[in-house]
Structure formats: structure tokens, C-alpha cells
N, C-alpha and C positions, 0 to 999 in steps of 0.2 A: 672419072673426072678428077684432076689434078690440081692441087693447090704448089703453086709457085713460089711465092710472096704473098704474106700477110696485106690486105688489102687488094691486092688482083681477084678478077675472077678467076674458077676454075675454067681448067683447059681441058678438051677432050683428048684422048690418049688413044688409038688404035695400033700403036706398032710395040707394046709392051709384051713380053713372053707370057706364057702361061705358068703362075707363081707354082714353084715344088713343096710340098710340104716339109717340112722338118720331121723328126722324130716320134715327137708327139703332138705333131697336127695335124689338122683337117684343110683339104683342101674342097672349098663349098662353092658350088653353082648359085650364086645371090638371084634370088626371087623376089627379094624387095631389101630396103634397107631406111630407115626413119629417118627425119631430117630432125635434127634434136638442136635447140638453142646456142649446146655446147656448141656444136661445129660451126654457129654464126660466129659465137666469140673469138674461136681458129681464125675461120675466116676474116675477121675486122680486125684482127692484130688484139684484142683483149688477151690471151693469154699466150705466153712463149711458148713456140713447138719445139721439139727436140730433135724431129724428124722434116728435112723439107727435101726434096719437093714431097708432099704426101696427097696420098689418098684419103678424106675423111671419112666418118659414116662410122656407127658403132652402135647401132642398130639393126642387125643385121638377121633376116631368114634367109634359109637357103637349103639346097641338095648334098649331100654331101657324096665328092666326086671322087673322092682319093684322098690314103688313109698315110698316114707315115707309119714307119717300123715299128715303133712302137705304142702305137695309138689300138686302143680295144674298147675302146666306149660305146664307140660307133660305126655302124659301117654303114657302106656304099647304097645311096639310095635314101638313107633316113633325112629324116627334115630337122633340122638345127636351128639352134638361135644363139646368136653371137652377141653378149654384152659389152658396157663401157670396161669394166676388169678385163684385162686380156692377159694377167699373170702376176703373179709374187713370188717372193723369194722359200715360202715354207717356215726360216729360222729366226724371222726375227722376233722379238719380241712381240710387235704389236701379231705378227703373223702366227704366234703360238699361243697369243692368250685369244683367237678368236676375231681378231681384229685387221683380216686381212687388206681389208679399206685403207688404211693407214700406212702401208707397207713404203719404207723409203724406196724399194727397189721396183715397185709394182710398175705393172707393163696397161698401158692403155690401148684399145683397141681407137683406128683414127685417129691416134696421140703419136704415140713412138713406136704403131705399128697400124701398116699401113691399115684401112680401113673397107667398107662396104659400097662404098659410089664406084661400084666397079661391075663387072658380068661373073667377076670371081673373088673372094678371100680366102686368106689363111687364117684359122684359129688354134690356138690351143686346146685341144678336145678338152680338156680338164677345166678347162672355163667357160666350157661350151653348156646348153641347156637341150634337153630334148623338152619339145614344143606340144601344148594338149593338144588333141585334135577337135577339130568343129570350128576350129577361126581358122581365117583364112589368111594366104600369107603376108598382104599387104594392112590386114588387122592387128597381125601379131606383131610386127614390127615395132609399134611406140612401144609395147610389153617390152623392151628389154632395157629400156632407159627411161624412159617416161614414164612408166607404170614402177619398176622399181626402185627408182630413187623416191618418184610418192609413198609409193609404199614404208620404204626405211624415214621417212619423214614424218609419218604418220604414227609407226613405231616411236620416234624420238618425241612426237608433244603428248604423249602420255596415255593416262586413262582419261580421256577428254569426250564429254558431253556435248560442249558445242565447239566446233572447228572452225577458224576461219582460212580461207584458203585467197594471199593475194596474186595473181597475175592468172585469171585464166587461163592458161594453153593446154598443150597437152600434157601433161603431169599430172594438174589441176584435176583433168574433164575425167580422168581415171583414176587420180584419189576419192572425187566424190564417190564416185561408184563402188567403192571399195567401202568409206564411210559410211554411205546409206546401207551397204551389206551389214555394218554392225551394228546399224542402227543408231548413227552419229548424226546431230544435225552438221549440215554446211554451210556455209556464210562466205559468199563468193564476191570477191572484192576484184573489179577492171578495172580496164583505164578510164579517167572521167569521161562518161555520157556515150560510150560502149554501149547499147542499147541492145544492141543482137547479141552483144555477147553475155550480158543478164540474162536476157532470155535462151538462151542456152543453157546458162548455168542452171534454171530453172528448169527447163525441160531433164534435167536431169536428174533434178530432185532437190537441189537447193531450196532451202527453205527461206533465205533472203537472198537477195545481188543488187549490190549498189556498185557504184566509184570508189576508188581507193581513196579520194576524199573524203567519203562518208563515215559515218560514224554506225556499226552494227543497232541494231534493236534493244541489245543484250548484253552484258559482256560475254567475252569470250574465256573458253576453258584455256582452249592454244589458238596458234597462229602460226600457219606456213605461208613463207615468204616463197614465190616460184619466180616471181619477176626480177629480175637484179638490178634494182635500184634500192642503193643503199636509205634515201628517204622514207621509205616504207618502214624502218625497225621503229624508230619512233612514233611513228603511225597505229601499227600493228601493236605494238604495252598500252599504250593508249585504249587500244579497244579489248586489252585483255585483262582478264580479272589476275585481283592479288594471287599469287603461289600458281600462275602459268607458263606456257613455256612457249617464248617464240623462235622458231625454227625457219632458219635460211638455209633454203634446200638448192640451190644453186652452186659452178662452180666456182664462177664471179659477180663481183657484184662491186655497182659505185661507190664512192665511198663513202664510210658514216657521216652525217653531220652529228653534231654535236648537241644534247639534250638533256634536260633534267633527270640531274637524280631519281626525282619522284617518280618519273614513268619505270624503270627500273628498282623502286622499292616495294617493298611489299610480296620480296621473296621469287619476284617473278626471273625469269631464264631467260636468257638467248644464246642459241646453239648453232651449231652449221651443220648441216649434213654432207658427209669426203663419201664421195663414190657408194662402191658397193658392195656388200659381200657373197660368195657363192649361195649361202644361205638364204640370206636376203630373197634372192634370185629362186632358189626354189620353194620357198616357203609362198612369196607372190604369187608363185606362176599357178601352185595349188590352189590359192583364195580366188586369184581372175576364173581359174575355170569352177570352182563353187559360186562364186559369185555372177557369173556369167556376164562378164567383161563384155562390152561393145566399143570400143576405139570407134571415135568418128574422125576418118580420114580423109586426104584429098592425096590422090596420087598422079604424079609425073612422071616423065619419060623418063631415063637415067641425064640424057642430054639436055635437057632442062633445071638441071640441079641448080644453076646460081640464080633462074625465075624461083624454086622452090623457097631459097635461102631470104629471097629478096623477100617474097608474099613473106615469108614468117616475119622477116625483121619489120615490118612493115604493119604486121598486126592485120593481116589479112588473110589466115588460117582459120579455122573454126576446128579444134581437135586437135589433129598430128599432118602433117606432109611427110609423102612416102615417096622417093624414089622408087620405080619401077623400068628394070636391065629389059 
């Protein structure tokens, strides 16, 4: 499924060759591939591509079918998972103190290299993840964007006792999971009068779920921002206590309005979360399967991708949407 133009739907492609690996990649038989917010943004013109016409998706399980020359990570037959990181450079600065996220040169998978809405990808084995087993393939899928950008999110609002997590989706419904693994309250903020989707958040173990109009029980230790509307920052210090840290886990987002000092003093933080790092990536993938991760999915054909794109922008997802080739 092919993006043309920012703003068109995707097009279905059957006369494309079957992609050669490079040196060090992987050529993978896609089993499923997440539909993640990012790729609505692609898709809606929010953020500039580098690469058009492109494939998105960067979500990606799959087989792996064909190995390049130099590729020894993996071979033929193992099961993979393909993240939003699709490469860096190694030298740079941010890239040598640890901070491959940051990297000026880094390669996006979906971004400026083609992606997983397809029957096949290429990845770079080196940015590739071997997959726990016991989930299944269209489960594992949000786990490589949705569940690790939650994750590094989680990491960034701190030693925090009580969490607030705004825009339910899928990010969200597998930070909680990760939270109640350590035994963090959650404090799950919708869209106004969202009702099903409170009630989700609780079935999950949320200890409260209101509207993002609301105002918590409590204050708050932190606050993760998943929705992109830049409204929420002053919303979210509002309901967080002195010396917290509110975190904008998105790659875009509306823009600030403008707000009192005072919800900003008292020591408190706001941060963004940039992508992701290999680490990140396996240090998660260890705690979902301690934690025994459950992704609640909805899966679609592959040729169905811009119905999948639409339910999500639409706020009619409950979890993740999975393309399935």
C-alpha cells in the first residue's frame, strides 16, 4: 500500500519487484505490521517525508526470507521485528555517548525507508529485534512502536508513583501494563465522555479514567502526553505535582498555547520523547514478556489500510490496528 501524496489515500501496488537485500539486511516475509499514529501524520501531510512515493509501516513482524552478505544475526526462517529506528550513523556524538535517538543522520523505517504495508521488507539486521515467543504475530506488532516509545516514556517521567497517561490508544493500553507491572498507579485521561474507553482503561487496571477535561483525584508524580494536541501541556502541570515531569511522547504535536508561569513553577519538567534506541528496544521487549504483555488488537486485510488509518484517526480503535498481508 502506497503513499503518493500527502493527503491521498494509499494505493495498492501489485506490479512492484521483489525488494534485494543490501549487505546488511534482511529481507522479511511481513506477517503483520501495526498501524501507528505516526503513519496517520505521513499520511495527513503533518510531517515532511523525505522519501515519496513511500511505503509506510514501521511496525513490522515477519519471516525472515533472505539474508544479505553480510548479514549474521539472523537467518532464514527466524521471526523478526522491525522498529520505527531503521539506522544511524555510529560517530556522532549523540551516537557515541549512547544517544542513538538523536542521531542527525538516522534512517527511519516508513520514513526514508520504505516500510511494512507491504507482503515484504527490508531491514537492517542490526536494527532488527529477535521476537519472545508465546505472542502471536499480529500481538507483537504495536511492541515495536507503541510499546517502546511507552516504554522510553515511562523511563523519562521518572521514579513516579502516580502516572498520568493522556490520550488513550495504543501506547497508552501497554504503558499501563508495564506500570501496574511495577506497581505504578495509572490515571488514564480520554477524549471528553469517551466512556468505553475509561472503561477500558480500567479493565486494565487503571485506578482512575476520566476526560482530559478532568481534573485527577490526586496529584500527579508525571504525566505522559500520547495524544498530539499541544492543549493537553498545560492541562497535564496542572494536574501534576511540584518537582514532576510532563512528557510529550509523540512525534508531533499542535501547537503550545500559551500559559502561566505558575503551572511551570515549582520545579516541574516538560520533555519530549525523539524515537528510540536499540536498547530501549531490548530492554522492553525483556519486561513485555516478564510482564506478560497482552496488546488488544483489531486486525485488517493489508488492502484495507486507509479503512485501518481512518478507524484510528477517528478514535474508533480500542488498543492497536494491525495490518495483516
Amino acid at each position: 500500500m502506497v503513499l503518493e501524496a500527502a493527503g491521498a489515500p494509499l494505493r495498492l501496488d501489485e506490479r512492484r519487484e521483489l525488494p534485494r537485500p543490501g549487505p546488511h539486511d534482511l529481507r522479511i516475509k511481513v506477517r503483520a505490521c501495526g498501524v501507528c499514529r505516526t503513519d496517520l501524520h505521513l499520511v495527513d501531510g503533518d510531517l515532511l517525508i523525505p522519501l515519496m512515493p513511500l511505503i509506510p509501516g514501521h511496525e513490522i513482524v515477519g519471516e525472515v526470507e533472505a539474508v544479505g552478505l553480510e548479514a549474521s544475526r539472523f537467518h532464514v526462517g527466524d521471526r523478526v521485528g522491525v522498529p520505527w529506528l531503521g539506522g544511524s550513523c555510529g560517530v556522532c556524538p549523540y551516537c557515541r555517548s549512547g544517544r542513538e535517538n538523536l542521531c542527525d543522520h538516522g534512517k527511519f523505517t516508513g520514513f526514508d525507508r520504505h516500510g511494512g504495508y507491504a507482503e515484504h521488507a527490508i531491514a537492517d539486521e542490526r536494527y532488527a529485534f529477535p521476537l519472545p515467543p508465546g505472542i502471536d504475530d499480529v500481538a507483537a506488532a504495536p511492541l515495536l512502536c507503541a510499546g517502546m516509545i511507552g516504554f522510553r516514556a515511562l523511563r523519562l517521567a521518572g521514579d513516579a508513583t502516580r502516572i498520568g497517561l493522556y490520550g488513550f490508544g495504543a501506547s497508552a493500553h501497554l504503558a499501563t501494563q508495564v506500570a501496574r507491572h511495577r506497581h505504578q498507579e495509572v490515571y488514564a485521561f480520554t477524549r471528553p465522555g469517551d466512556t468505553a474507553g475509561q472503561e477500558f482503561a480500567r479493565s486494565l487496571g487503571a485506578v482512575w479514567a476520566g476526560g482530559s477535561d478532568q481534573k485527577p483525584p490526586t496529584p500527579l508524580d508525571a504525566s505522559i502526553i500520547f495524544a498530539p494536541v499541544g492543549p493537553l501541556i498545560p492541562q497535564a502541570l496542572g494536574a501534576t505535582a511540584k518537582g514532576g515531569t510532563v512528557v510529550c511522547a509523540g512525534i508531533h504535536m499542535s501547537d503550545l498555547p500559551s500559559f502561566p508561569y505558575r503551572l511551570l513553577w515549582g520545579e516541574r519538567v516538560v520533555r519530549s520523547v525523539a524515537n528510540l534506541t536499540r536498547k530501549d528496544g531490548e530492554e522492553f521487549l525483556a519486561v513485555a514478556a516478564a510482564a506478560g504483555l497482552r496488546p488488544k488488537t483489531t486486525a485488517f486485510p493489508l488492502d484495507q489500510a486507509n479503512e485501518a488509518l481512518s478507524a484510528l484517526r477517528d478514535g474508533r480503535v480500542e488498543g492497536a490496528a494491525v495490518l495483516v498481508p
